[in-house]
Each structure stands twice: as C-alpha cells, then as structure tokens.
C-alpha positions in Angstrom: 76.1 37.3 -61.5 79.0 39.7 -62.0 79.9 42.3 -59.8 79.2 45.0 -63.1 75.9 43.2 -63.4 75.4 43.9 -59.4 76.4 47.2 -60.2 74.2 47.5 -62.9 71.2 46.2 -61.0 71.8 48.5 -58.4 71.8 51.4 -60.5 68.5 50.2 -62.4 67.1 50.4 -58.7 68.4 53.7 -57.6 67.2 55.3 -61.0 63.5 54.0 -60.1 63.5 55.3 -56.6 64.6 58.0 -57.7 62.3 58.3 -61.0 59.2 57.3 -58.2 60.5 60.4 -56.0 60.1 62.8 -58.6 57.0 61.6 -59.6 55.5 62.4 -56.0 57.2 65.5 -56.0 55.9 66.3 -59.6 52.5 65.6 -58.3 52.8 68.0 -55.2 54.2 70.7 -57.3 51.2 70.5 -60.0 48.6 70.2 -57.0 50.0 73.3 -55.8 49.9 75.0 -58.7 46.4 73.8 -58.8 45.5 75.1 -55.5 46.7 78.0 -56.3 45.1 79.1 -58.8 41.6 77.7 -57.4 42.3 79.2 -53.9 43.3 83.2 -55.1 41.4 82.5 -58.4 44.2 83.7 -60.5 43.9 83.7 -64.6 46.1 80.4 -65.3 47.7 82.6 -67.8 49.0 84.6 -65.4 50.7 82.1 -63.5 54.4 80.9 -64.6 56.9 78.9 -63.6 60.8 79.1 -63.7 63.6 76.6 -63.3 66.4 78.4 -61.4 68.8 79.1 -63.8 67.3 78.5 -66.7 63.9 80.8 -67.1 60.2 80.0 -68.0 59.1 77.0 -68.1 55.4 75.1 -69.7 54.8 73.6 -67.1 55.4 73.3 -63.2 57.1 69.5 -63.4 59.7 71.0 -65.6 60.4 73.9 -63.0 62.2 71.6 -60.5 65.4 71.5 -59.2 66.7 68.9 -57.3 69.7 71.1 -54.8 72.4 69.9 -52.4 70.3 71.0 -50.0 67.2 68.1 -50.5 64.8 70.4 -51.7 63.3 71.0 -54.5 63.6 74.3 -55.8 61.2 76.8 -57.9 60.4 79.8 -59.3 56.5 80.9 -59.1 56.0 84.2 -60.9 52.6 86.1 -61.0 51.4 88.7 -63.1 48.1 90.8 -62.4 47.8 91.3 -66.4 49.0 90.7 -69.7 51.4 92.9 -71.2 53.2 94.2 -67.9 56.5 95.1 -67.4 58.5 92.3 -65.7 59.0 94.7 -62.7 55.7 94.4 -62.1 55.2 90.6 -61.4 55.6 89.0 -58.2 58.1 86.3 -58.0 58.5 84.0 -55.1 61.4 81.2 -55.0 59.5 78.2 -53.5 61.2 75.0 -52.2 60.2 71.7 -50.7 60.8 68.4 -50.1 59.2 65.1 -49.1 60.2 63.6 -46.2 58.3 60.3 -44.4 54.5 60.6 -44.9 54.6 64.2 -45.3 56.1 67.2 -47.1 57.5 70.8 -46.2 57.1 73.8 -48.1 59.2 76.5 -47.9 57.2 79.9 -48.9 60.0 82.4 -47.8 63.6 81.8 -46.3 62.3 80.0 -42.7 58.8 79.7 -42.6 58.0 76.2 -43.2 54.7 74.6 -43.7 53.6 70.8 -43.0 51.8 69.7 -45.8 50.2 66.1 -45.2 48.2 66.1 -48.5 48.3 67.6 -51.7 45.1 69.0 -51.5 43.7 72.2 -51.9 43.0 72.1 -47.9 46.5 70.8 -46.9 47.6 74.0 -49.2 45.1 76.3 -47.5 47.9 77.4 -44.4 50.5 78.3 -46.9 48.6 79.8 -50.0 46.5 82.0 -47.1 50.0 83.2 -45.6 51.3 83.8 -49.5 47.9 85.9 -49.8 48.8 88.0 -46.4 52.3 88.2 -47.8 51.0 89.6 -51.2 48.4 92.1 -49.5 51.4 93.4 -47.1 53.4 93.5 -50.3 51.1 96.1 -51.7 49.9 97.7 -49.0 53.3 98.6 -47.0 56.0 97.8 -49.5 56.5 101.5 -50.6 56.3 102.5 -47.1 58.8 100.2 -45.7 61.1 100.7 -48.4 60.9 104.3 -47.7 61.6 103.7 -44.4 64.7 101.7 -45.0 63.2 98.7 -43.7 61.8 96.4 -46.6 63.9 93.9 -45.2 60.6 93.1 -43.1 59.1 92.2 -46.6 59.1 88.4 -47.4 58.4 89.7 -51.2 61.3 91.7 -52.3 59.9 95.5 -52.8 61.0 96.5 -56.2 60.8 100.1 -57.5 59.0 100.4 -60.5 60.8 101.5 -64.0 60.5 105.1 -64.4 57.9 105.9 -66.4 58.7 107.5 -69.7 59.7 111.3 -70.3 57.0 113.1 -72.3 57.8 114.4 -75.8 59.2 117.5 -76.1 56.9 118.6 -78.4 59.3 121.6 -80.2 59.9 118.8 -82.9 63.9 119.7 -83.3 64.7 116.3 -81.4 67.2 117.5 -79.1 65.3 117.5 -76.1 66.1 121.3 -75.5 62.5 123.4 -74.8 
C-alpha cells in the first residue's frame, strides 16, 4: 500500500469517528429538545433552534456547531406565542460536549450539568434549573435591571420595544395636536 493510500485510509477512518460522534451528539441534542418540551410542556411550535451565525434552523441536528473549544454549540429560542415580537422570546446559547461515558451541558456561562443518559430523567437537573432561570427571569428581571444589577440574570433582561404612539386623531398628519 502507498503512503497516499495510508493517507487515504486514515482519513476514511477519522471521517467515521467523527461522522459516529456527531451522530451521538445529534441524538443528545434531539433528546433534549424532546425533554424539553415534555418536561415544561411547551407548544413544539414554539420551540426553535439556531445555528450560531447563521439563524433558524428545521431542526435541532442542524443547529450544531462544532467550536475550538470541543463543544457543541446552540441556539434554543422560546416563544410564549405566535406572532410575538422577537424581543419577546427567550433565547439561551446552550453548549455541550461528550466526553467518556457521559456528557456536560452547559445551560449558562459555568454552570455545568452531568448528564449520564439522554433521557428525560438525566435532563430533569438542568431543564428544572432552566425552569428556575425562566421564572427568576420574569419575576425579577425588571427589578434587577432597574437596579443596575441584571448582571445576576443568567437570561439576559431585554427591555421591551416601546409600544406604539397613538394616533393623533386631528387627521392633518403632522403629529401637531
């Protein structure tokens, strides 16, 4: 055998470890997802995905990054109803990686979880802590933004778009009453 041939059959078996790695990771990102959705019991339709960089996605597989840093990344993005403004959606950058028999997810920027299974119950730590997050979000995010300290928010606190001004109603259409 040539040394391209070597060459060659070394990259055919780097592209399948690699091609079985994504698969796993595929799988923990759609059981997620699933989880998710079960756990909060959130309209699917209200539940997106985003590649970083590159937007909305169909489906969670096709949301993942592969970064210098050996995680996956992702974008989860949830709305409470159709038709909202996209200020109004939560969105949460997610990352995690496998690593030996098990798997850490990354919620918000240091606070890891162990997940052992892709199951519903291996989810249940992090998708209860992403509920407490959400709640606190809602609860105290106008508060603690007001307070100058929204940093304590794992959820970014965004203010909303001002809401319309009301027609002037005199009909001449220079705003002047």
């Amino acid at each position: 055998m040539s040394r391209f041939q070597e060459v060659k059959k070394a990259f055919s078996a780097a592209q399948k470890k690699y091609d079985g790695y994504y698969s796993q990771c595929a799988y923990f990102a759609s059981a997620f997802s699933r989880a998710l959705i079960e756990r909060f019991e959130w309209p699917r339709e209200l539940v997106t995905w985003e590649r970083p960089g590159a937007g909305p996605v169909a489906h969670v597989e096709r949301a993942l990054l592969l970064e210098d840093d050996t995680f996956w990344h992702l974008g989860l993005r949830l709305k409470l109803q159709e038709g909202t403004s996209p200020g109004d959606d939560l969105r949460i950058a997610l990352r995690f990686k496998k690593t030996g028999d098990h798997y850490l997810l990354e919620l918000f920027p240091g606070v890891e979880f162990e997940v052992r299974e892709p199951t519903p119950e291996g989810f249940r730590p992090a998708l209860d802590a992403l509920f407490e997050e959400i709640a606190m979000h809602y609860d105290r995010g106008l508060d603690l933004f007001l307070e100058n300290r929204a940093g304590k928010l794992r959820i970014p606190f965004l203010v909303p778009e001002p809401k319309p001004l009301p027609a002037s109603g005199n009909g001449n259409g220079n705003g002047k009453d």
